[in-house]
MIMIVO-505383 format. One record per residue (C-alpha): x, y, z; residue number from 1; residue in three letters. Coordinates in steps of 0.25 Angstrom, whole numbers. Each point is the difference from the previous one (the first is absolute). Layout:
BEGIN
      X      Y      Z    i   aa
      X      Y      Z  NUM  Ala
...
REM end
This chain:
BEGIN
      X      Y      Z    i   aa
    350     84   -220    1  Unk
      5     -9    -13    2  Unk
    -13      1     -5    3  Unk
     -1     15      0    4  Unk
     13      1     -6    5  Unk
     -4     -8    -11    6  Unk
    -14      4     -5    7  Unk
      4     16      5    8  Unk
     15      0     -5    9  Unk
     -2      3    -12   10  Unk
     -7     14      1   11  Unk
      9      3     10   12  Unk
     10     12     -3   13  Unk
     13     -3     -7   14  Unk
     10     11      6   15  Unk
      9     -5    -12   16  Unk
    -10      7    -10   17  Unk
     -6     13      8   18  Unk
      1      3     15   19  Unk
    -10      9      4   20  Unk
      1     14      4   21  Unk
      1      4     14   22  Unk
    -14      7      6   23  Unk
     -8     -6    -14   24  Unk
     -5    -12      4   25  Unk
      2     -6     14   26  Unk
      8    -12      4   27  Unk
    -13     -8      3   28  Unk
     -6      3    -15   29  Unk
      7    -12     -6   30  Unk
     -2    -15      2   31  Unk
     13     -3      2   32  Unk
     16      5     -7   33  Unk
     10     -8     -7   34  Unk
     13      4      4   35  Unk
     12      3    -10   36  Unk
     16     -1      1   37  Unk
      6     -9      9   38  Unk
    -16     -4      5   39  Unk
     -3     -1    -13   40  Unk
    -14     -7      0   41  Unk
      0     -1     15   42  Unk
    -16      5      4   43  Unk
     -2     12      8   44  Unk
    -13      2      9   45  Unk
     -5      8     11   46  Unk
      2     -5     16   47  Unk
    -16      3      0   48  Unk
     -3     -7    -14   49  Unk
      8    -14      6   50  Unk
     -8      0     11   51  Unk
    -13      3     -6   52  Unk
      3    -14     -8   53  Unk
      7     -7     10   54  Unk
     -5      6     14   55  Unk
      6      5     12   56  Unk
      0    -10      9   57  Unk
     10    -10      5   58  Unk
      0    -10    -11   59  Unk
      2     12    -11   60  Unk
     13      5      9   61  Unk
      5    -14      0   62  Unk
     -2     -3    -14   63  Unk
      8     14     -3   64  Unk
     12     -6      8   65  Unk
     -1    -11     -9   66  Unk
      1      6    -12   67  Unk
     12      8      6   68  Unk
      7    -13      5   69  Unk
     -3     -7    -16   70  Unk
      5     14     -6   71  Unk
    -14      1     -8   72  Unk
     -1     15     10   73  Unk
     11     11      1   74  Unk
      5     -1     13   75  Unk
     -4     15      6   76  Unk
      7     10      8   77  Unk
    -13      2      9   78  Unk
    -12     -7      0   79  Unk
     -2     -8    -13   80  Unk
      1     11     -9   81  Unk
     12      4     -9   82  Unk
      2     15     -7   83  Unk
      0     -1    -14   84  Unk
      0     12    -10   85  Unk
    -15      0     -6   86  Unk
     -1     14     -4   87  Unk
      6     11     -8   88  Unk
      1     15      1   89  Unk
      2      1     14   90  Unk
     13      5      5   91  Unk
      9     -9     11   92  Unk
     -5    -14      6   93  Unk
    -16      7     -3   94  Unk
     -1     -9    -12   95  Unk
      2    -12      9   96  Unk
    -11    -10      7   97  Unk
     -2    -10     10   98  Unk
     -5    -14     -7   99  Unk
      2    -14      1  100  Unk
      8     -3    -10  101  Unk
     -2    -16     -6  102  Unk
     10     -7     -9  103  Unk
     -6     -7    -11  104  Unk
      1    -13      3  105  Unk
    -10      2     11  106  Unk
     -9     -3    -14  107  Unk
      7    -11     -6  108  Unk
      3     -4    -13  109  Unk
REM end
């Protein structure tokens, strides 16, 4: 996980400089998102991106709950995903996606 975050972080997308449009590209199409405002630099990634780098078995689940309990994760509502606002253009919560959302210490220094 720390390894992808370091060599892909930096093509991922800077919601801070552009969000994408709603409906032109799909959430999937990026590597990866940096947050903005109060999550500033925290890094976004799909639910089905994590597992693809870490897996789906017991030993990804319970390295999730670790990062929770070390505060490197978001703590989510469901699941282990957060909402965040990705996208722009959409009207209500549509701009809105599930993603695991990693604080940047999760890299180090």
């Amino acid at each position: 996980m720390i390894g992808y975050l370091r060599e892909a972080g930096g093509s991922f997308v800077d919601l801070g400089e552009r969000r994408p449009r709603l409906g032109s590209v799909g959430l999937e199409d990026a590597a990866g998102y940096v947050g903005t405002d109060n999550e500033a630099g925290w890094f976004y990634l799909t639910d089905k991106r994590v597992n693809a780098i870490i897996g789906k078995n017991p030993s990804a689940i319970s390295l999730k709950r670790r990062l929770f309990t070390e505060n490197l994760m978001a703590k989510p509502k469901q699941g282990f995903v957060v909402q965040r606002k990705i996208f722009r253009g959409g009207k209500g919560n549509k701009n809105f996606a599930w993603v695991c959302a990693f604080n940047p210490a999760i890299v180090g220094s």
